[in-house]
C-alpha positions as CSV (number, residue, x, y, z in Angstrom):
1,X,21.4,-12.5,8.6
2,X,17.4,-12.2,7.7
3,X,15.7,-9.6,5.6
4,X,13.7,-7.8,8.3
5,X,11.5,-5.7,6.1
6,X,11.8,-3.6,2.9
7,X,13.5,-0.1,3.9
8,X,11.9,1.6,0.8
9,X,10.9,1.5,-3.3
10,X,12.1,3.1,-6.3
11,X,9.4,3.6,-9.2
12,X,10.1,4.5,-12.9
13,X,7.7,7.2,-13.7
14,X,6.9,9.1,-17.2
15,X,6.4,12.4,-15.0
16,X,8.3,12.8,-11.6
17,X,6.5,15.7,-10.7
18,X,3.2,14.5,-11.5
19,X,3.7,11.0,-9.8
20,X,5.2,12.5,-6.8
21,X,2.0,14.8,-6.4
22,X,-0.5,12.0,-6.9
23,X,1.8,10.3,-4.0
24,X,1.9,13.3,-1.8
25,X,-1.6,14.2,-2.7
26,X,-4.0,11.1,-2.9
27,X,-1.9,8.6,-0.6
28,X,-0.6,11.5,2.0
29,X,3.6,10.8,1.2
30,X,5.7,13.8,2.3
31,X,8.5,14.9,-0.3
32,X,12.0,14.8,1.2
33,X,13.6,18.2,0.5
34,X,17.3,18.4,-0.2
35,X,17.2,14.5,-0.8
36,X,19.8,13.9,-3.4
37,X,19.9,16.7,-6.4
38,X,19.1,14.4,-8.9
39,X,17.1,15.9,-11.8
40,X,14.1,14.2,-12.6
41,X,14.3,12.5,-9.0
42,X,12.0,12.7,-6.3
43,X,11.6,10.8,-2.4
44,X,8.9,10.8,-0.5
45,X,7.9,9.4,3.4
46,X,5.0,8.0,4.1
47,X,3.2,9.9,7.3
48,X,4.2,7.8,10.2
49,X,7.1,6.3,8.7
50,X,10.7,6.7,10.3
51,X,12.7,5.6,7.1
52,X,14.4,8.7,5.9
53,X,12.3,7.6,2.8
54,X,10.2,5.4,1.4
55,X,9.5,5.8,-2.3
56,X,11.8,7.4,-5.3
57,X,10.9,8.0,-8.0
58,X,12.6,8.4,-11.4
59,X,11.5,10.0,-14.3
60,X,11.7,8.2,-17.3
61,X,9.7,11.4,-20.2
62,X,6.6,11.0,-21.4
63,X,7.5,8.3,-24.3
64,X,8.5,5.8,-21.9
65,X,6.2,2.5,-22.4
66,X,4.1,1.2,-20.2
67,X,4.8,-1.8,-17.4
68,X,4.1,-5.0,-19.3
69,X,4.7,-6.8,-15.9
70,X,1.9,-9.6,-15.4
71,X,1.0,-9.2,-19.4
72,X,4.2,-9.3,-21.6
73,X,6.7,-9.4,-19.1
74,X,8.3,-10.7,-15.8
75,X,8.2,-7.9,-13.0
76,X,6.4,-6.3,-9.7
77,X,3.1,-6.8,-9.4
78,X,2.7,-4.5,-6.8
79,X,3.7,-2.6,-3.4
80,X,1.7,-3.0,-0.5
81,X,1.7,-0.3,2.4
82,X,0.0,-0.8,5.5
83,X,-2.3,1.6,7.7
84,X,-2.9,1.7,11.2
85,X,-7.0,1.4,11.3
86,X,-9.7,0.9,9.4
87,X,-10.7,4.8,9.2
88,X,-7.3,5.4,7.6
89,X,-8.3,2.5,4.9
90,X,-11.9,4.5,4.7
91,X,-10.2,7.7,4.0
92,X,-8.3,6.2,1.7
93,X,-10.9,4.8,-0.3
94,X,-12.4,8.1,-0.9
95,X,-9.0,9.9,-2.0
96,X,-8.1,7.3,-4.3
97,X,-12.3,7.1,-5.6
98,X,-11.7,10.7,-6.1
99,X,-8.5,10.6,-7.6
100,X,-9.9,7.9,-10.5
101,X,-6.8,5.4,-8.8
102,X,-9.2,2.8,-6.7
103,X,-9.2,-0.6,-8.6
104,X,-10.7,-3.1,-6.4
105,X,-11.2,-3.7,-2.4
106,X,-11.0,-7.2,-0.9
107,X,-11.4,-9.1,2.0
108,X,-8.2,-11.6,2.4
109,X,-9.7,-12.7,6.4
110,X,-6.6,-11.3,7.6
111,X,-6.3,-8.6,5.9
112,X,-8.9,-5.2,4.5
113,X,-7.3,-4.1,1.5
114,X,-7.6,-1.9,-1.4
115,X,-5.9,-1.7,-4.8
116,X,-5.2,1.2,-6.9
117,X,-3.1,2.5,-9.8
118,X,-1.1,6.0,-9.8
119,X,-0.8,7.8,-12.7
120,X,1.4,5.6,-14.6
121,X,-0.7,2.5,-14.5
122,X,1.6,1.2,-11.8
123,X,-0.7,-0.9,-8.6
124,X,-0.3,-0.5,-5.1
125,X,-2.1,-2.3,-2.2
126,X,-3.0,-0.8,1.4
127,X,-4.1,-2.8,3.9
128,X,-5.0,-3.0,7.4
129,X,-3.9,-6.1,8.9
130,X,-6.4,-7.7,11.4
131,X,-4.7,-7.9,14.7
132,X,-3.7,-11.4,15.7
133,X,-6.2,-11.6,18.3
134,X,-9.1,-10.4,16.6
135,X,-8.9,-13.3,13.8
136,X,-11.4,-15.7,13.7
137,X,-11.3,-19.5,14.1
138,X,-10.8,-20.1,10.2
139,X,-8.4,-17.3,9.8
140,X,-6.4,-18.9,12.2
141,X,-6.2,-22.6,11.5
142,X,-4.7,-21.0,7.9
143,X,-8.0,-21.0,5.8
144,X,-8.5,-17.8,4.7
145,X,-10.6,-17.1,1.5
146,X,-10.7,-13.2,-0.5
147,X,-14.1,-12.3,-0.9
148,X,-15.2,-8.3,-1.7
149,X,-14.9,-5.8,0.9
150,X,-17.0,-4.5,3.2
151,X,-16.1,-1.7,4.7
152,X,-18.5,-0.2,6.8
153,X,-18.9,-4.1,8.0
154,X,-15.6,-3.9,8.8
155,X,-15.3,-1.2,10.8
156,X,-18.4,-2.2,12.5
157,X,-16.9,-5.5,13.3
158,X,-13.5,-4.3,14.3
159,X,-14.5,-0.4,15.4
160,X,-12.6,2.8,13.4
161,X,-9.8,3.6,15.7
162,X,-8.7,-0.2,16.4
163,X,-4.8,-0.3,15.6
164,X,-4.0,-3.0,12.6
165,X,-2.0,-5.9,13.7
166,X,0.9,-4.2,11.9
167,X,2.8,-6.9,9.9
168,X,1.4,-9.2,12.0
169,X,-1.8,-11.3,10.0
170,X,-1.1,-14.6,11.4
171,X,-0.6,-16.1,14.7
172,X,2.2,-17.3,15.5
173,X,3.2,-21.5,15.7
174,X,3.2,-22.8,19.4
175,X,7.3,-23.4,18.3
176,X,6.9,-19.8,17.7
């Protein structure tokens, strides 16, 4: 039997309440009422999502230390959600420049993605993944390169409105 994607994730947090507002807020997750009466809990769905959720969060209090994951410690790096077009990745970019949260924005060729922090330090990715039939000849053979970001490029390229590829960043072998 094969993994076919991941269902949803669960985040320590310091502050549920405060995480689940930068969530519902800056990156447009819905809370889940009557989800579970667990104190200091919280789930969330992301707008066009079918799961019955997609994020908990648990509060941990305002002592707990911070993720040494990538510095001190094994763990996540990050999560990675996925948008249907490039204006969604534009809007985005200005909730999370707003919110403080945006940390970066690259260009992976098959993917236009940016990188941000909520309020506990933790990173997320969202992308928009070039349709398979929109990739170019390098992108294609398997040679992709991450270079900065360029939106408005981007969308000028691709147009606003044109769905992502959706999971889909690679063709697909002739053996399939």
């Amino acid at each position: 039997m094969a993994i076919h994607r991941l269902n949803h994730a669960v985040l320590y947090v310091r502050n549920v309440t405060r995480s689940a507002a930068f969530y519902r807020d800056v990156l447009g997750f819905e809370p889940i009422d009557g989800m579970g009466d667990t104190p200091g809990a919280a789930f969330l769905r992301a707008p066009a999502s079918t799961n019955d959720h997609d994020l908990g969060l648990f509060e941990m209090g305002a002592d707990a230390a911070a993720s040494g994951a990538g510095r001190t410690s094994v763990g996540l790096y990050h999560l990675a959600w996925e948008v249907d077009t490039l204006r969604d990745l534009q809007n985005l970019a200005g909730a999370l420049t707003e919110a403080g949260a945006l940390t970066g924005a690259s260009d992976h060729s098959t993917t236009k993605s940016l990188y941000g922090r909520d309020p506990d330090g933790l990173a997320f990715e969202i992308a928009w993944i070039v349709p398979a039939d929109r990739l170019d000849a390098a992108a294609r053979a398997g040679r992709t390169s991450i270079r900065p970001l360029d939106l408005p490029a981007e969308i000028a390229r691709y147009g606003s409105d044109t769905p992502g590829g959706v999971g889909v960043s690679r063709i697909a072998s002739p053996a399939g």
